[in-house]
N, C-alpha and C positions, 0 to 999 in steps of 0.2 A: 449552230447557225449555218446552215447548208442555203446558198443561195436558191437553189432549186426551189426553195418551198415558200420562197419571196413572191411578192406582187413585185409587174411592173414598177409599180409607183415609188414602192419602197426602195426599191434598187436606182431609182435616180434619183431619190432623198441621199442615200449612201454614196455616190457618186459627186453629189455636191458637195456634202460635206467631206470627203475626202479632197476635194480640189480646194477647199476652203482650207484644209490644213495645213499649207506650204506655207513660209517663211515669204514675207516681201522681197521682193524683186533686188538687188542691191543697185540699181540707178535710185529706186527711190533713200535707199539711205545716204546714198551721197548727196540725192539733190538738195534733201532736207537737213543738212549737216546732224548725222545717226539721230534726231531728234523722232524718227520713225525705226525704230529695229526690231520688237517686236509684233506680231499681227493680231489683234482683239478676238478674231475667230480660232487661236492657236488651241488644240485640246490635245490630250496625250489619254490614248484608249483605256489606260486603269483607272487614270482618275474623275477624267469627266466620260458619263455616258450619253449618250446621244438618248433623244425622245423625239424616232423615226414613226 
């Protein structure tokens, strides 16, 4: 998987989805008393793969 031989497009498909990977903010687990800790968008690259 060499970026080079990527489209445009796909490479800001990859881009979102990596900024979509991070962990919430921690103001929001405190303001939500931890009732928010983990993110719905959270994926770990062996086990989910992406459909860019």
């Amino acid at each position: 998987m060499v970026m080079g031989k990527k489209t445009v497009g796909v490479k800001k498909r990859l881009a979102k989805f990596l900024k979509a990977n991070r962990r919430p903010p921690l103001w929001v687990t405190l303001k939500t008393k931890r009732r928010v800790v983990t993110s719905p968008a959270r994926r770990f690259w062996r086990h989910n793969k992406l459909k860019v």
